[in-house]
Each structure stands twice: as C-alpha cells, then as structure tokens.
N, C-alpha and C positions, 0 to 999 in steps of 0.2 A: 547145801540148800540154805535158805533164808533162816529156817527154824531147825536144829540140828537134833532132828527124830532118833530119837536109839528106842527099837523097836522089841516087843517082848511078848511070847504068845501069838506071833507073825505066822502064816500058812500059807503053804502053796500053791494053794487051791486055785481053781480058774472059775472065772466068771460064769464057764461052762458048766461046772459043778455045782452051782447054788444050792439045785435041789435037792441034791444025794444027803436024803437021811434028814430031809425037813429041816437042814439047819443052815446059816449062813456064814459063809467064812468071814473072819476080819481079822485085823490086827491092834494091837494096843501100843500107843506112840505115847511117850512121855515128854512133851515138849519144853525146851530149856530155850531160854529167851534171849541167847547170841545172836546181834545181831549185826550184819558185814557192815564196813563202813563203805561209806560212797553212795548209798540209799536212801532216801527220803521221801516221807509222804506228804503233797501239796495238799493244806487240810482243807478239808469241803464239807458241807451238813451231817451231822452225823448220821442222821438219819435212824432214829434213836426207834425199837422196837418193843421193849421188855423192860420190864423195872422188877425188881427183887432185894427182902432183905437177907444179908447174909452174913452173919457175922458180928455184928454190930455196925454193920456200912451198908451201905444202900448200894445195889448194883446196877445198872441200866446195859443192855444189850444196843447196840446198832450196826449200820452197815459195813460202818468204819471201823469198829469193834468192842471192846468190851469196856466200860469205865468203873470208877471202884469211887466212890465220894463216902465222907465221911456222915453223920448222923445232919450237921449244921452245913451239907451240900457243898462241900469244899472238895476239889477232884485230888483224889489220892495219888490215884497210881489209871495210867490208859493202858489198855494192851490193841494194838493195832494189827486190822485184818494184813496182813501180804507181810508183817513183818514180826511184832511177837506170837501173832497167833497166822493160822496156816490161810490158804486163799477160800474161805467159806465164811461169807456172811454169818454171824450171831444170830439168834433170834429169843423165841420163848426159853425160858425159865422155870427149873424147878429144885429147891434144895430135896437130898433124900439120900440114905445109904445106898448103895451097894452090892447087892449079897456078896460076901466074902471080901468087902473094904470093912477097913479097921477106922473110916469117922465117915461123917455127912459131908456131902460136896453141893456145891453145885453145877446141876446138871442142865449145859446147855444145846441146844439146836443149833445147828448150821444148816444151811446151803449147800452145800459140795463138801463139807469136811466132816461130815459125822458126827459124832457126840462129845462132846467137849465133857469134861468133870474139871471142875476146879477146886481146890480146898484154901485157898485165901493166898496161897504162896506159888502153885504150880499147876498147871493143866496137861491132865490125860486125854487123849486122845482115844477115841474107838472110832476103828476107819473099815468101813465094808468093805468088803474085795470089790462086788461089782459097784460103779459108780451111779449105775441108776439106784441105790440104795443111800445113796451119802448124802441126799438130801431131804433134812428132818424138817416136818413142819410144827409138829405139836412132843411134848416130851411128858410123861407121869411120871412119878416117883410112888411104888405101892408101899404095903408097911411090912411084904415079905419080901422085901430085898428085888421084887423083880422091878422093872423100870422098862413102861409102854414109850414107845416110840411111834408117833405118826410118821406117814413120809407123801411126799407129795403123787406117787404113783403105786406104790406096792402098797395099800391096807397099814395095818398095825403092824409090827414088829413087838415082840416082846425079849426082855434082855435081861439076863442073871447074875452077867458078871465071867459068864465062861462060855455064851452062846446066843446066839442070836436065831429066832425062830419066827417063823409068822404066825400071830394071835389066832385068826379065825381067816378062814380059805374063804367065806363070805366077800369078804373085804379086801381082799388080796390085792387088785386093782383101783383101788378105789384112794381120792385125793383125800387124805383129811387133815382139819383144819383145828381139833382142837379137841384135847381129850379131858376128861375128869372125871373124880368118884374114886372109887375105893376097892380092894378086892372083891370080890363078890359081887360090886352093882357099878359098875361101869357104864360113862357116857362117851359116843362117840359123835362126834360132827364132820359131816363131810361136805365138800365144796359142791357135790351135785346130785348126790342121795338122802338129803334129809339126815338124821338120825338118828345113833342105833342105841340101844338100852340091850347092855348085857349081865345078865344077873342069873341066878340058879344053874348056871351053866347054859342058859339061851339066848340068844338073838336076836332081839324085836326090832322092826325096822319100824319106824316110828315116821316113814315121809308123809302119809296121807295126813296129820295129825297137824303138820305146818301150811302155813300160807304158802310158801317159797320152802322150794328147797335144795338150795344152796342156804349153808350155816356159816354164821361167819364169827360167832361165837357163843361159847358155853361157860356154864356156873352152875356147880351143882353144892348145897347145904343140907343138914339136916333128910335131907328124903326128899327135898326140894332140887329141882333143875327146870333151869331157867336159858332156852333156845333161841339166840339172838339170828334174824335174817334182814333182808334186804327192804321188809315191810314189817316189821315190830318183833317184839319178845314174846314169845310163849310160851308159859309155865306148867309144868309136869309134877307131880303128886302120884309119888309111889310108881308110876309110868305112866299114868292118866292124865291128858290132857286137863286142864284145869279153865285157863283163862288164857287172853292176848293182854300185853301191856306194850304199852309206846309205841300204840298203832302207827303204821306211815312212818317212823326212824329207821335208819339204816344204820343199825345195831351192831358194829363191826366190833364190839367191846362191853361188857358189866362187869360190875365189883358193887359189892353190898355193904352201906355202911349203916347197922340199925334194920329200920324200919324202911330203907330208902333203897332203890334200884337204880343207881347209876348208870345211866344207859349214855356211851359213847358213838359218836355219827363218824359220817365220813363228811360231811360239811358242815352238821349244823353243831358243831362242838357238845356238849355232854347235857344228857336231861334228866332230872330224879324223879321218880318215880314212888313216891306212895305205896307200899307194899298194902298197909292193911283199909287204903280205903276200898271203899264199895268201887264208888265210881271215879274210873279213871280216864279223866279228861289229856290231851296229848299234853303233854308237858312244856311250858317254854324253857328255850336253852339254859345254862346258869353262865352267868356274868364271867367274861373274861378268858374263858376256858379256850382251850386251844380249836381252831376253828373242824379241822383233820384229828380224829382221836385215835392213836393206834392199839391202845390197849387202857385199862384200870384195874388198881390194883388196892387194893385197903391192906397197906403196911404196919402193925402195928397199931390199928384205929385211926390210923392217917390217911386219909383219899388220892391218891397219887393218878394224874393222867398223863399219857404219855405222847408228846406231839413230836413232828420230824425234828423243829429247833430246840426244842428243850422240854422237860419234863414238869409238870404242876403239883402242886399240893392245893387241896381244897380249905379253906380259912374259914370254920363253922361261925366264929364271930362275925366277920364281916361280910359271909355268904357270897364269897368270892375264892376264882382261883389263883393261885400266885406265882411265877417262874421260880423254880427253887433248884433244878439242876441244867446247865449249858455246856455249850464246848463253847473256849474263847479262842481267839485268832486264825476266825474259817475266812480260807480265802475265796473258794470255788463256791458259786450257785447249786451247784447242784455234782450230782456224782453219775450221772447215767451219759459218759462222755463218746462222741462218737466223731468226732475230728481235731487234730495239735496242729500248730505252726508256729515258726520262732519266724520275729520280722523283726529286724536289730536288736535284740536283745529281750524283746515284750515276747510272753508265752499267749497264745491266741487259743483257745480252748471254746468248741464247740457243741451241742448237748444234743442229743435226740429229742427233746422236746423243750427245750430252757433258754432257745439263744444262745448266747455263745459272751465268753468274757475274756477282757482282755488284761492279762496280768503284769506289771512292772518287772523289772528283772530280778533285782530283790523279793519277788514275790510277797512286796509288804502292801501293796495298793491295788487294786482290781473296778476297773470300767465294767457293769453289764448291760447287754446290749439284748435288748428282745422285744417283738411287737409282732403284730398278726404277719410279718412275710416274714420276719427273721427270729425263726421259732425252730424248725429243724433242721440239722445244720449236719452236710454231707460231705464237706471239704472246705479246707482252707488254703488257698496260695498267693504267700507273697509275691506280690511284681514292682522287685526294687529297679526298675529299669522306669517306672511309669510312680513310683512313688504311692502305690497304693495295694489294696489287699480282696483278692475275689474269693466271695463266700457263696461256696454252691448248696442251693437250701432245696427245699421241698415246694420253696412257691415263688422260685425267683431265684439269680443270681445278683447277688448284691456287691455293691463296690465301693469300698473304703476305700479314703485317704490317707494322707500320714498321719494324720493325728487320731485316725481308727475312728474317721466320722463317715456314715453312710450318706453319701453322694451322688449313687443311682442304684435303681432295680431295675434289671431288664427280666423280661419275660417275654410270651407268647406276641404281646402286645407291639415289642421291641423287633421282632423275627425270630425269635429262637423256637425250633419247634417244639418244644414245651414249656410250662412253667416250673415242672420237677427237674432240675439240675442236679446230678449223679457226681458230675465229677467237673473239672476245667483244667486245661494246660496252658500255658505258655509257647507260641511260638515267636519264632525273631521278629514277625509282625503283627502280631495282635495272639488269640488265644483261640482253643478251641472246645467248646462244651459241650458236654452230654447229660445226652436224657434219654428219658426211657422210649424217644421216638426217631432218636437216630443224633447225628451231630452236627452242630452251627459251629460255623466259623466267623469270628467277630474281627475285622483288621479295621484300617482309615476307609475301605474300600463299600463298610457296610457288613451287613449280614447275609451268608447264605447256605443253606444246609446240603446236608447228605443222608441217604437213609440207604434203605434196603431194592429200591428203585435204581437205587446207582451203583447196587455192584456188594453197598455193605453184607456181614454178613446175618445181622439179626439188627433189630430196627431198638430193642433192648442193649442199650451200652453203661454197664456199671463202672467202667475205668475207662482213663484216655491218659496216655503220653505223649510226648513231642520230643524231638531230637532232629536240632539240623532240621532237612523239608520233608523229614519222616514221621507218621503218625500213627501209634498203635491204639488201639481201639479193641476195648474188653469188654465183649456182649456176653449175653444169655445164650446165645449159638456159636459160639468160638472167639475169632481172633482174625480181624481185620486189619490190612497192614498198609497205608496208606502212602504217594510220594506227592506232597501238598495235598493237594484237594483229590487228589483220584484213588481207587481202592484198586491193588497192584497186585496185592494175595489175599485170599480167605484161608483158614488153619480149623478144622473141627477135628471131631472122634473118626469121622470116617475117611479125611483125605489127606490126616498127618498119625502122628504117636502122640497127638493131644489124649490126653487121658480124662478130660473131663469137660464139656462146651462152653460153662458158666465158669466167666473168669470174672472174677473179682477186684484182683489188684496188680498192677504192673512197675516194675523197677529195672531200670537200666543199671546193668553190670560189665564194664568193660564193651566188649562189640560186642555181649549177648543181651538176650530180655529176660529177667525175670518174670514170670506170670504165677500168680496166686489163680486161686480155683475154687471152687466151691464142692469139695469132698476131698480131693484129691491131692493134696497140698501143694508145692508148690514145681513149676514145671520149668525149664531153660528151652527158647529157640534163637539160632542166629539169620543173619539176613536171606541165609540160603534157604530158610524153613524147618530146617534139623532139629524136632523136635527133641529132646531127651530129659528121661526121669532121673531122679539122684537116690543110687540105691541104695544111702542110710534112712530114705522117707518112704520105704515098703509100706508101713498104714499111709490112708490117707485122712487129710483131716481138712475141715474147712478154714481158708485164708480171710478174715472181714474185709469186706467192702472198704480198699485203699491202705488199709492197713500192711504197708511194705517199705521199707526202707533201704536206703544205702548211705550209710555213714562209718567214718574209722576205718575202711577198710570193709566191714564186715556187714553183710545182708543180713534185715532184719524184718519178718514176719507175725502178725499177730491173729492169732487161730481164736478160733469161734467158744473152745474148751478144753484147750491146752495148754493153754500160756503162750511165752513165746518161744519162736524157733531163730537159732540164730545159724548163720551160713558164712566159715571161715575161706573164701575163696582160698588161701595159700596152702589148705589143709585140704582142701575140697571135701569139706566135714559140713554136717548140720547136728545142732545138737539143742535139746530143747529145753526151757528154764521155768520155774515159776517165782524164781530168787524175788523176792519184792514187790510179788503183784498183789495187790488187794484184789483180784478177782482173776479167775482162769481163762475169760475174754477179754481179750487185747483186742480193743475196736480200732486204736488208731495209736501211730507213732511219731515222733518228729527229733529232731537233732540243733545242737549248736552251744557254742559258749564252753565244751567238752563233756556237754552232757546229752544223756539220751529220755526225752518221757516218755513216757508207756501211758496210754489212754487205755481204760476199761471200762465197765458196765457199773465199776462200782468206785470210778477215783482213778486220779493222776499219779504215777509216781515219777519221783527223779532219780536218776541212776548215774552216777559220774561214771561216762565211760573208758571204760577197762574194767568196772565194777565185778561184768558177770563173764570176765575172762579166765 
C-alpha cells in the first residue's frame, strides 16, 4: 500500500458484530511515511479546515492534508492525504493524552480514516472496523484520558485508548458537528437537533431554546457556551438561555479574544462582537478577512481565521486581517473533480461545479475556464481528427478548439434533445451525445435524435460508446446496442445475466464491452449478448459515471468508495487499490505520455504507469 500500516491491537470482528457487548471494534495502524515512487499529487487548493498550536508550530488541517508551519508561518514539513497520510480528509483539531499514552498528541478527524494521533514526528492510526464509523466530524480531548468523538451518523463515540463505545444511545443516530466542555458538563451540536448540555449524568436537549436548529458551531468558557446557527449566536449561562448575539450571521465559526466574540460567516467574512455591551447592534464585517470563514481560533492571544486559500491572523494595531499561512505552487482550481482528458500532451480537468482547467504538460501553467454554461463539467473528449475538444456539461455541450478556446455551445436550441449532456462519442462521422432524454447524433448532415419511441431502452442514458457503425448506450434501464442510428438489442436484469439496469460507464476490450454499473461493479458482454460476471468481484460496488478506462494493457475502474479496481486481462484478475488516492472516489480517469491520472472528490493524482503493478 501507499502508506505501509503494521497493525497492532487488530480484531477480527465483523461489522456484524458492532454491538456485542456495547463496544466497537477497531484497529490501531502506526503509519510510516514510505512513499512508492512513480506517484504524484497535482497540487490544488488546500482547502484548509483547522488551525492548531502544537508544539511550538502551528498546525493547519485541509483536504489535501496536513501542514506543520513554523511560529513566523514558514511551512515546515506537508503530509499529504493519498500519500503520507491514508485516503480520509483531515479535519477538526484537538491536542490531549490518551489514557495509557505516555505524551500529548495531536488528535485529528478525518473523513474515512478515523482518528489520526500525531506526536510531531509520527501518526497513529485508530481505524473502526465498520466504515460507517470512520467518519469523524468533531473530536474532544477530556482531562481523564477519554477522547469524545463526533461522527457524522452514529451520535458520540467515546474512546480510552483500549475501546471504543457509544457516549449516550440518545444520540446514537444523530450528525454532530461540534463538541466542547469538559467532564462532567458537556456541549453537543448537532446538524439537525439543536443542542445538547450533559452534565450530572443528564441530557437536556436544548432545541426549543434556538432559533434554528441546525448548529454549525460551538464555544464554551468559564460556564459560558456560546451556540452559533444559520440566524446568530445564542448564549447559555449555567444551561439557561441568556441572550442572541449576531442576529441574521450565519455563524459557521467563534473564538473569543477578550471582551470580543468573533463570529465567522459563510459569506460575509468575520464580525466582533461586544461581549459586555447592553446593546448589541449587528456588527459590520472587519476589514480584509477572508470572505468564507471555516473555522477561528485564538492561538496563543493571536486571532487566527481559517479560509479555503489560506489562513489569517487578526492585526489588533491596524484592526485588519493579514494572510500569514498558504500553500504555494497550486496548480488545480479546485479539488471536487469529475472528468481528465490528455489532448497532446495538456491535462484537461473538469469540476462538478468549477469549470474545468486546462493544464500544460509540465504541469507548470494552467488556463481556467468557467462561466454560467461551462460550470459542471460531465465529460471531456478529445477529437484530434477535427482539431478540437467536446465538453459535456450540465447546460450545454461545448466545443473547443486547439488552442482550448470555446467556439460553440449547442444545446436544446441547436437539436439536442437536451441541454444536460451526460456523456459524447466520436464516430467516423461526427459524434453522438447523451442526455438524460435519449441521444442526438450530430454529423455534416445535421442533428437528429433517438429515444425510447425508437426502440431505446430508457430515455435516461449516462454513457455512450462508438466503435466502427456500432453504438452502446448506457441508461438508467440497461444497455442499448445500436448499428448506426438503429437500436439492434436491449440487455436488462430480466432478458440477459445483467446484474444491474443503471450503467454508468463503458469501455471496449478487445471484441468484448466493458460496462460499469451502478451497485454491481463491473459486468463483460460480447456482440452475441453473452452477459458474464467476473467472479473475483462477488461484492458489488458502484462504477462513477464514465469513470472506465483502457490503457497499458490493463482495465481501469473508479468506484464511488473504493478506490480503484484494476483488470489484468492476461491474468483475468481484478484487484483493487487505494495506492495514491487522496480520496476513496475515483470520479474519472484518463491516460497518456506513460502515465495514468486518477480524478477524485478530493484531487488529481499522477501515477507513472506500471506504478500500481
């Protein structure tokens, strides 16, 4: 694997067993920072979440992973999701022992990989058995060794060091978003139950007491806690409701510096708050501050806010905020990627909501490309035969030229019978495109479509192929098999050994078709209909939308929460990897120059192939 786990206090337990005996199984991974060569991550926004000090260094959490900057914001040391650290987003922050560690760590959240401990030089691993556990949203650190765990669907977890158990069966179900307090008097926040105050051993549910409830964050001092929602902060005293402050902010963040309540927005960058006036007027923003605030944090008596590009410190003399921590040499807009294509040697990278960029080969220059039609971005394919490049978006298909300048949009307006473009092929005479209303065929001759009137088999098509005057077409109801423009075969659950109706993605292999699926993974039929399963893929799991490859020899799949699958036809093996992923959803893959990228939810990576042989 990418990160070489040697596993310790491991169990055998099954997912099925959770509950035997109130306790949850996991394991403990002590992760060592080897990393294979031939791997590389194309850097993109960090996407920065958490700030903490540790150490004598300042630590910042993001998507991308973990960074370590020294006091005067100089970056120390990165550890990187997919490749020093495991495929699970970073997140919240908390230093704290242990019970039965021998120093203080820091203790972080992830996404998919459990609980991180770091001690300045190496990171512990705590990994749940089942994986609906492995995603942490809020972490405590208590002062007897236990260490409360949010998670975004099971309640609280509480953790010792030799067990993991659930806090309160209240809460079991329940998303929450942000813990704090101290033995004995405990705050919880949760994303759709308001607020819960535990203390003397009881459970007050505290939502009639909010305006809104959904919590999107919490601060609690002295006997003081302060409940930030999507309509202002409201202050508790002992558990009593008190006051509202920063009426109308959408409070997704506080930190108290003094006498001041720093309240963080999700647009209108950070506003202070007056603790001891009477009357509390809404606050105008402070100068400079990042526009999106993800979190605040008072380091030290230092005011720290935390934006996607970089992190702030508050400057008391000049009553301004100031950029004091970044990442430098980001190539990618954005990291929530959902379509690659290499067109001579440029990497063409497309976003679920960002447009789409276009990178040099060297990966030292990057074109972005975005505006109200070319904003979600479903496909990209080169058509070196016509010199130019078809982008299948959500409001349009759009057509670059070679120098990756947009030159038309067709849509509805043009013949296609929709404006949401799924997918586009290439045939020897023009292309043919799908949407969610059946498929246009664009040559010299014009446009004209096909649906479910003419034989298709669902009027829903997420993939389309071409080969020669043959045309596969991958709906929401199976598998339509076209010779030019006419539909020849339909293939569902009840008139073939398709295993699943909703296909997602297609790839020619030799005279068979690959087809991806949506549960089922992935399926082979040849021209005669011969459905057949591949019985090393007994689970099934879902294939993303296009996300299928043939390159090297070797078929290549990217599942929705498993990384990737790759398929040795000479071995007639599948076997499945997360060598290098910054995330466990592979959206989309592309090939060339002897490398292969892997597009995910969370970043690009590049993999010289033979890498993950």
């Amino acid at each position: 694997m990418f990160v070489f786990w040697r596993a310790s206090n491991a169990t055998e337990k099954t997912a099925a067993e959770l509950a035997r005996g109130g306790e949850f199984p996991f394991q403990t991974n002590l992760l060592e920072h080897a990393v294979p060569p031939g791997i590389e991550v194309i850097p993109a926004n960090p996407a920065f979440r958490d700030v903490a000090l540790f150490q004598d260094t300042i630590v910042a959490t993001g998507r991308g992973g973990l960074f370590v900057y020294d006091r005067a914001g100089t970056l120390i040391h990165s550890y990187r999701v997919g490749l020093e650290l495991p495929p699970g987003e970073p997140g919240a922050m908390t230093a704290g022992m242990i019970a039965g560690a021998s120093e203080r760590e820091l203790l972080i959240a992830t996404r998919g990989a459990g609980l991180l401990a770091f001690n300045g030089e190496r990171f512990r691993q705590f990994l749940p058995a089942n994986p609906a556990l492995r995603t942490i949203t809020a972490v405590l650190a208590l002062g007897s060794g236990r260490i409360l765990l949010g998670t975004e669907r099971n309640g609280v977890l509480v953790f010792d060091g030799r067990r993991i158990k659930p806090f309160h069966q209240h809460l079991e179900s329940t998303h929450i978003t942000a813990l704090e307090g101290r033995d004995g008097d405990l705050w919880i926040a949760t994303l759709q139950h308001g607020v819960f105050h535990h203390h003397a051993g009881q459970l007050d549910d505290l939502r009639e007491a909010l305006p809104d409830a959904q919590v999107l964050s919490l601060m609690v001092e002295d006997g003081t806690a302060w409940v930030g929602t999507p309509v202002g902060v409201v202050e508790f005293r002992d558990g009593r409701r008190t006051r509202t402050l920063g009426d109308g902010f959408f409070a997704q963040a506080m930190a108290r510096q003094g006498d001041i309540l720093a309240i963080g927005t999700e647009d209108e960058g950070v506003a202070n708050i007056p603790l001891r006036s009477r009357n509390l007027p809404r606050a105008a923003p402070e100068a400079n501050a990042p526009e999106s605030v993800r979190h605040l944090a008072n380091l030290g008596g230092d005011l720290f806010a935390v934006g996607e590009d970089a992190i702030y410190r508050f400057e008391p003399a000049q009553q301004t905020w100031r950029s004091v921590l970044q990442s430098s040499g980001i190539v990618l807009a954005d990291r929530n990627v959902a379509a690659l294509a290499l067109d001579g040697g440029r990497l063409w990278v497309g976003y679920f909501d960002r447009g789409l960029d276009v990178v040099t080969p060297e990966l030292d220059r990057v074109e972005h490309h975005e505006d109200d039609t070319l904003f979600c971005i479903n496909r990209i394919v080169p058509d070196g035969r016509h010199d130019r490049t078809a982008v299948a978006t959500a409001n349009g298909l759009v057509l670059f030229d070679a120098r990756a300048r947009s030159r038309q949009v067709m849509g509805r307006k043009d013949g296609l019978l929709a404006d949401h473009v799924t997918d586009v092929a290439l045939r020897e005479d023009g292309m043919v495109v799908a949407t969610p209303a059946g498929l246009s065929f664009v040559d010299r001759f014009g446009v004209r479509s096909l649906y479910a009137f003419h034989g298709l088999v669902n009027n829903h098509v997420y993939t389309v192929a071409a080969m020669g005057n043959q045309t596969i077409a991958g709906t929401l109801g199976g598998v339509s098999v076209l010779d030019d423009d006419t539909v020849r075969a339909n293939y569902t659950t009840a008139n073939s050994h398709l295993r699943h109706n909703w296909i997602t993605a297609l790839a020619r292999v030799g005279d068979t078709w690959f087809a991806g699926t949506y549960g089922a993974g992935v399926l082979r039929f040849g021209r005669n209909g011969d459905w057949r399963s591949f019985p090393d893929l007994k689970e099934g799991f879902v294939v993303n939308p296009n996300a299928m490859l043939v390159s090297g020899g070797l078929v290549y799949a990217g599942s929705l929460d498993h990384g990737l699958f790759i398929y040795d036809p000479a071995l007639e093996r599948w076997r499945n990897t997360t060598t290098g992923l910054p995330s466990l959803n592979v959206t989309a893959l592309a090939s060339g120059g002897g490398y292969l990228y892997a597009g995910t939810d969370n970043g690009v990576v590049r993999l010289r192939e033979g890498a993950l042989r």
